[in-house]
C-alpha positions in Angstrom: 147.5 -34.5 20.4 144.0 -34.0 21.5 141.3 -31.8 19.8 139.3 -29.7 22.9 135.5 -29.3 20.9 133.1 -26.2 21.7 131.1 -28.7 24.9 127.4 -29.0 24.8 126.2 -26.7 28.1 122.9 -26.7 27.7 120.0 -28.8 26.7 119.1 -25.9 23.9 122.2 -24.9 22.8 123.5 -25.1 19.3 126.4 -23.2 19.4 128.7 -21.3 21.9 130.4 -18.2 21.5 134.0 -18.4 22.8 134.5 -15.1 24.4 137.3 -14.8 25.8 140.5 -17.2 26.3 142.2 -17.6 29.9 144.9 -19.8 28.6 147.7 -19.0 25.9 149.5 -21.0 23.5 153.0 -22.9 25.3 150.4 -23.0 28.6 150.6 -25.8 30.7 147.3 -27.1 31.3 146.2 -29.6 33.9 142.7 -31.7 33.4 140.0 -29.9 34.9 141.9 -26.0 33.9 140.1 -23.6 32.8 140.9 -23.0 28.9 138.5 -20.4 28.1 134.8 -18.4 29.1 132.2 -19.8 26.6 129.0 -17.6 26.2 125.9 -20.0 25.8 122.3 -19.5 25.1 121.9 -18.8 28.8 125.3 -18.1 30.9 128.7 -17.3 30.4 130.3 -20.9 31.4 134.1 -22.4 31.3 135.5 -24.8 29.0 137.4 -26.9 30.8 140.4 -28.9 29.9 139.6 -33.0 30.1 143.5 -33.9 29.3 146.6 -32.4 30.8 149.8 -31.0 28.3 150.9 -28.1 26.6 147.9 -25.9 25.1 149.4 -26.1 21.3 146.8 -24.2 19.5 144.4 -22.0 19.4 141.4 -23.0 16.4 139.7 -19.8 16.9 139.4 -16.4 18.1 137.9 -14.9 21.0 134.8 -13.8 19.8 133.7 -16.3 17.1 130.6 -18.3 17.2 131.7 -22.4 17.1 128.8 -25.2 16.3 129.0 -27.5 19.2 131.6 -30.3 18.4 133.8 -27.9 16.4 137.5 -27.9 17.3 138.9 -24.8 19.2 142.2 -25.8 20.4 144.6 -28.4 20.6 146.5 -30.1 23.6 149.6 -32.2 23.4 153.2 -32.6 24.5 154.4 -29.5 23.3 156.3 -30.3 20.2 153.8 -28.4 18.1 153.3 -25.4 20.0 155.6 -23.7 17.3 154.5 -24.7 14.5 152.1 -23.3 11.8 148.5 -23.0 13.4 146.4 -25.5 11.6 143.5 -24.2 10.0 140.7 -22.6 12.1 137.3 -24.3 11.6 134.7 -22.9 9.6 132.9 -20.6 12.0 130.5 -17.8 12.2 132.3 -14.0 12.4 133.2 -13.4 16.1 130.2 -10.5 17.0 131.6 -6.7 17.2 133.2 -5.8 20.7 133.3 -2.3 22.4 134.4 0.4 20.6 133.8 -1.6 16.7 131.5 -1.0 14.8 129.1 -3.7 13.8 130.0 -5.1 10.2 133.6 -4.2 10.8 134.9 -7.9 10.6 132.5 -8.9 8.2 133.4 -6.2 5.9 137.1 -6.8 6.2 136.2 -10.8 5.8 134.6 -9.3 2.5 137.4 -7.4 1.5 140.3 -10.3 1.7 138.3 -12.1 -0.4 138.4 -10.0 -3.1 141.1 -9.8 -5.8 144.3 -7.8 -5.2 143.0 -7.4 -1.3 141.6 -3.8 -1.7 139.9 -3.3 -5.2 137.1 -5.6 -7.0 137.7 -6.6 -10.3 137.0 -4.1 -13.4 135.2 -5.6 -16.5 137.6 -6.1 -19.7 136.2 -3.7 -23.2 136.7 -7.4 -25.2 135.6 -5.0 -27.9 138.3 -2.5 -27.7 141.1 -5.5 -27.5 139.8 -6.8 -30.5 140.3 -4.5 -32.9 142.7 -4.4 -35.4 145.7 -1.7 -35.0 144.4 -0.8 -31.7 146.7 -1.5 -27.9 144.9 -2.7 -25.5 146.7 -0.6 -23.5 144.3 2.9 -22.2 146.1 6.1 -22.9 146.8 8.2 -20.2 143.7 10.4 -20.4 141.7 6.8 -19.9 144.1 5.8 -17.4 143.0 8.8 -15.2 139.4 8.5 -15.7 139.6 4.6 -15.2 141.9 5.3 -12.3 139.4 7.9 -10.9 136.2 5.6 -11.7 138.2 2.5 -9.9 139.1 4.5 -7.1 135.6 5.3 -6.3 134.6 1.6 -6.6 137.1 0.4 -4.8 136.6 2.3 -1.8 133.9 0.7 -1.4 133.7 -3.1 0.3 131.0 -5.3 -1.9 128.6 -5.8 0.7 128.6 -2.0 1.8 127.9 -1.4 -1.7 125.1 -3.5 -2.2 123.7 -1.7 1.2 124.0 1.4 -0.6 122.5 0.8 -3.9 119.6 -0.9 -2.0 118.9 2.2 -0.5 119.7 4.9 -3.1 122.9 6.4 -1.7 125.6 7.8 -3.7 128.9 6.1 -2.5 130.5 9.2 -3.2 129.2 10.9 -0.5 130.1 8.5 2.4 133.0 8.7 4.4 135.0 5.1 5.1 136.4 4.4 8.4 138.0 1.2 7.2 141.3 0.7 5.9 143.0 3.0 3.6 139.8 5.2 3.9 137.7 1.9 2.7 133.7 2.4 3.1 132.1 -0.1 5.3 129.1 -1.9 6.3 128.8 0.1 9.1 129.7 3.4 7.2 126.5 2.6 5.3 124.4 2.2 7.9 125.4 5.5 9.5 124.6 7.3 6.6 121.0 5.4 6.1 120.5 6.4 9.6 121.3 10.3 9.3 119.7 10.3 6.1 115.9 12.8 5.8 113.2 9.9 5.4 111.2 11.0 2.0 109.7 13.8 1.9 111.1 15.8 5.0 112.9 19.3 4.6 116.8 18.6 4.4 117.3 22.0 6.5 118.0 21.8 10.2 118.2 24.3 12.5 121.3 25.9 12.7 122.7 24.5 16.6 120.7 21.7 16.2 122.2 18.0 17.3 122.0 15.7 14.8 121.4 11.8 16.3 121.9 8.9 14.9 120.4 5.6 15.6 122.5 3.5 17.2 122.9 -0.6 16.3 123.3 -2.3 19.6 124.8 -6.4 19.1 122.6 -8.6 21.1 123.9 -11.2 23.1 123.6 -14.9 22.9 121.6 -15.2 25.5 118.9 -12.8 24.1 119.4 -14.2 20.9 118.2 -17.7 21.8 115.5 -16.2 24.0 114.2 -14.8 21.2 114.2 -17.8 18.7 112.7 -20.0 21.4 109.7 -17.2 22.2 108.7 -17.0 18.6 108.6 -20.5 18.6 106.1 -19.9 21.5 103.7 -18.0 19.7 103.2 -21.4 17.5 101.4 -23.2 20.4 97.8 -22.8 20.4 97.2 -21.1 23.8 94.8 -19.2 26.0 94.4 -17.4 29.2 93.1 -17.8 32.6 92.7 -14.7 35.3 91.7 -14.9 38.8 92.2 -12.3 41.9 93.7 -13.3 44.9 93.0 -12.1 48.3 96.5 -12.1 49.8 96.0 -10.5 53.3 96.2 -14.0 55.0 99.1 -14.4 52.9 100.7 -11.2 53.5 100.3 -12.1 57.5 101.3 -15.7 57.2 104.8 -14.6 56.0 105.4 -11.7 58.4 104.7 -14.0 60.9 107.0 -16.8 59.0 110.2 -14.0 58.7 109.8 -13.7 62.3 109.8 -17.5 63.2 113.3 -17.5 60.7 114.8 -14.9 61.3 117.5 -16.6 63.8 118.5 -18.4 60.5 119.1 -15.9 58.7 116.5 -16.7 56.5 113.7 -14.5 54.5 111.1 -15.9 52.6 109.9 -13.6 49.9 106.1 -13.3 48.3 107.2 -15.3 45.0 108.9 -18.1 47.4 105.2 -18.5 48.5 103.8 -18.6 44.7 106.5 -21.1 44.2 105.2 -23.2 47.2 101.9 -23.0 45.9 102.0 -23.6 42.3 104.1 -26.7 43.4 101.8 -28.0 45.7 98.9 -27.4 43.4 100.6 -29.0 40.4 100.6 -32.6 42.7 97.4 -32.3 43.3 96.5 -31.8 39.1 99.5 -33.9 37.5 97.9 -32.9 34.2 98.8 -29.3 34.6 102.7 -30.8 35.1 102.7 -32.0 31.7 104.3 -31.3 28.2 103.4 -31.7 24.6 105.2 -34.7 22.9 104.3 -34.5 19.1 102.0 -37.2 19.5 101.9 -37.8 22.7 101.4 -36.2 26.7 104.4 -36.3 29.1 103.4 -36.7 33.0 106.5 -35.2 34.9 107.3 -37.4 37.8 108.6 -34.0 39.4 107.3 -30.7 40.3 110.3 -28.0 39.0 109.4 -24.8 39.3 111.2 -22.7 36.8 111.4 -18.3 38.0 111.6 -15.7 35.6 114.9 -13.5 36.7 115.5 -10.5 34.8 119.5 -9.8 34.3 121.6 -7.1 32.1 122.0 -9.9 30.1 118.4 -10.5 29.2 115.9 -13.0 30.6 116.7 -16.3 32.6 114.8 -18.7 34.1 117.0 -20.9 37.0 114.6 -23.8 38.2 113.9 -25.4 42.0 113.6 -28.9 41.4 111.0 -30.9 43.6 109.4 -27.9 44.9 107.0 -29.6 46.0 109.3 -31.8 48.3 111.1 -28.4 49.8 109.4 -26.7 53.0 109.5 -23.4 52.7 112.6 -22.0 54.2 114.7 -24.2 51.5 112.9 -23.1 48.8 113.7 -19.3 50.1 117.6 -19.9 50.5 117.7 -21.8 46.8 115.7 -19.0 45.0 118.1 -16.5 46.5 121.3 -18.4 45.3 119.5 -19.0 42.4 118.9 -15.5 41.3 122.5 -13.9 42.8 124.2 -16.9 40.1 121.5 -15.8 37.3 122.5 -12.1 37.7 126.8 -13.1 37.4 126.2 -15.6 34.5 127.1 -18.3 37.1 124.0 -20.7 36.4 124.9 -24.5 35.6 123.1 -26.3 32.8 121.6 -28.2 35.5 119.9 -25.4 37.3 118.6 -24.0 33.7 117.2 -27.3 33.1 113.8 -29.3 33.4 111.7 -27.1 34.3 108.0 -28.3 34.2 106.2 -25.2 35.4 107.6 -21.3 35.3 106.1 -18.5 37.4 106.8 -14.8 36.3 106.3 -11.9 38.9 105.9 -7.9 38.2 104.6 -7.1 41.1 107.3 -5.5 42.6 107.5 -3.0 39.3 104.0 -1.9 39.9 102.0 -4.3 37.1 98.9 -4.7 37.8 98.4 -7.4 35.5 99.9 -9.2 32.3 100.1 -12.0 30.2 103.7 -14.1 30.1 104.6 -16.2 27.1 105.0 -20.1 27.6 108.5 -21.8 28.3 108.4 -24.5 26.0 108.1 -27.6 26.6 106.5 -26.6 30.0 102.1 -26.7 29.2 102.0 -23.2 31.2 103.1 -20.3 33.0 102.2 -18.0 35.5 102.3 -14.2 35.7 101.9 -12.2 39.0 100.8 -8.9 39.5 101.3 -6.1 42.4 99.4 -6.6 45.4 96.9 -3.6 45.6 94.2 -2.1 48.2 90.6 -3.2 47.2 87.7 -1.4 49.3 85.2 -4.6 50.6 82.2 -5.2 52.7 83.0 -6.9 56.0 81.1 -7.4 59.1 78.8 -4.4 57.8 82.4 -1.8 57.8 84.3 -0.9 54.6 87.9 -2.3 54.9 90.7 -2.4 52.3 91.9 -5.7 51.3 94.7 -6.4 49.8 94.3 -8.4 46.4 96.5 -8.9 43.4 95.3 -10.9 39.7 97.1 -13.7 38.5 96.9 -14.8 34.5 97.7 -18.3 33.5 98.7 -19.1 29.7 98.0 -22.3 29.1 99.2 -24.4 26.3 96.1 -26.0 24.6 97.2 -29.0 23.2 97.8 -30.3 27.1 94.9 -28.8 29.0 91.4 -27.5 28.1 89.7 -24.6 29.5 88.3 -26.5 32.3 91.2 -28.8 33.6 92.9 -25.2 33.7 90.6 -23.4 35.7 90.2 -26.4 37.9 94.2 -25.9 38.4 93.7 -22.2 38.8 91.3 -22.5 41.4 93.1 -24.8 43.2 96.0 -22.9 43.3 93.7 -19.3 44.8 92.9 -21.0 47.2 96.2 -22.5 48.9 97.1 -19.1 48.6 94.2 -17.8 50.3 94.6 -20.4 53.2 98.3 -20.1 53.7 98.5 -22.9 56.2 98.2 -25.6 53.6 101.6 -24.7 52.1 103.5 -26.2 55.1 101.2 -29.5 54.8 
């Protein structure tokens, strides 16, 4: 028999979730099958099968969060496909799906591990069984009242109730949704959530809809994204804004759509950016670099990592050698590049080494902002809307198009003056278009 372990698919990733299985126990599985969709820190990837046999067992649910290395299934000849499922690996509970409340499996988790299945243990009156002449045995008048009181408590799963002493509720009052009419986590929350904050008038209008707030589960990949920016905000960084006069720029690609247009080929305004920071970033190796504890690292290549925004959260697919890719390349791959972003298709490999990221909200009408550093990558670059500026030229007042660009810059790798050097640099290849096809 062979083990198949929840893969390492990502340079960051710690654990997977294993959403959903494509294979079923008694399966016949070939090497290279799909077993299983794995949600990572970034995509929704397959597990794939490395031996062939009979897919035996199943380690975990669908659903459950699995360290990296953790057993999820087992491949063999088939002989053990019937027997007893061998014990599923320590794992994180599997996140609520559509339609469950969140805390549902946690509380029912909770509630198998406590005594009896549905009740928590009641303390023992030590006194009462001491005494001399007396049954320990309750009459039936403190049977009912202890029946009533342990009915009440036992409604109730631990953690919910810890919820709801924390926050002053009376259990009483809140209706369970869990089995045999149990209060949940979830139950809790509701009722925190419709509660009058302190001090407001418990009245409501007759008519009047009452909404609750709602608890939305966040995915993995929005879950890492988040971890990984607040590590951001650790590294000492500053910012750098200059305004670009695109009009050459503007005209340069009109004329460069019509030139490639036979091929079926359109270059976007952030295929230029990308072309330009890459460019730049050979000319000042400095500003390719990364923080190594102790140490700088000088990236031999120029990968250009783009912000794409997806239902999923944020991702950030990277065109490796940039600066070795006219144009028209650089168009197709950032096209492929965010269609495969947007369907959770991304490889690890086109998630991965990026030395340089470029963020653009022009196209919702920013006019300017600030975009939090990638780590390891030393900076990042956020692009605003291209808008109309009024100017002096040839003694006539003409409108110019011009957008602002802001570079955060990590500290420890660049000062304030090998950045702006960079910056400036970089203005003006994109003021003077031609040089991007040098």
């Amino acid at each position: 028999m062979v083990d198949v372990v929840m893969p390492r698919l990502s340079d960051t990733m710690e654990e997977g979730e294993l959403s959903k299985w494509l294979k079923n126990v008694g399966d016949a599985v070939e090497k290279g099958d799909v077993l299983a969709e794995i949600e990572t820190d970034k995509a929704t990837m397959d597990l794939e099968a490395f031996d062939s046999g009979i897919l035996e067992k199943q380690l975990v649910e669908a659903g459950t969060v699995v360290p990296i290395g953790t057993p999820v299934a087992v491949i063999g000849d088939g002989s053990g496909a019937n027997e007893a499922p061998a014990k599923a690996p320590r794992a994180k509970a599997p996140r609520a799906t559509a339609g469950e409340k969140p805390g549902a499996k946690e509380d029912a988790a909770a509630q198998q591990s406590t005594p009896d299945g549905d009740r928590d243990p009641e303390p023992l009156d030590e006194e009462a069984t001491r005494r001399p002449g007396r049954s320990s045995a309750p009459s039936s008048q403190q049977s009912e009242e202890m029946g009533s009181a342990h009915s009440s408590r036992a409604r109730m799963s631990p953690l919910a109730r810890k919820i709801a002493k924390d926050h002053g509720l009376d259990p009483a009052t809140i209706i369970g949704s869990g089995p045999q009419g149990r209060v949940i986590r979830a139950d809790v929350e509701a009722a925190i959530a419709s509660s009058p904050p302190a001090g407001a008038p418990a009245r409501r209008d007759a008519g009047e809809t009452v909404r609750d707030d709602e608890v939305v589960p966040v995915n993995r990949i929005r879950k890492v994204a988040a971890k990984r920016l607040t590590e951001s905000q650790a590294v000492p960084h500053f910012f750098l804004t200059s305004v670009v006069a695109v009009e050459k720029l503007l005209d340069f690609r009109t004329e460069l759509n019509e030139s490639l247009e036979s091929h079926g080929t359109k270059v976007s305004v952030n295929d230029l950016f990308v072309r330009a920071a890459a460019v730049t970033l050979r000319r000042h190796p400095e500003a390719n670099s990364s923080w190594n504890d102790d140490s700088l690292i000088r990236h031999a290549r120029v990968n250009i990592g783009i912000a794409v925004a997806t239902d999923a959260g944020l991702l950030v697919p990277v065109v490796h050698d940039a600066d070795t890719k006219d144009l028209g390349s650089i168009a197709r791959e950032t096209v492929a590049l965010a269609g495969k972003a947007r369907d959770g298709k991304l490889s690890p490999d086109e998630m991965s080494g990026g030395t340089f990221s470029i963020s653009n909200l022009g196209m919702f009408g920013i006019d300017q902002f600030t975009a939090v550093i990638n780590p390891p990558e030393a900076a990042i670059l956020a692009v605003g809307a291209a808008v109309p500026v009024p100017m002096l030229r040839d003694g006539h007042l003409v409108e110019v198009p011009k957008l602002k660009i802001t570079l955060t810059v990590d500290h420890r790798v660049m000062d304030g003056a090998v950045a702006a050097g960079f910056l400036r640099d970089l203005v003006a290849a994109l003021e003077h278009p031609l040089r991007l096809i040098v």
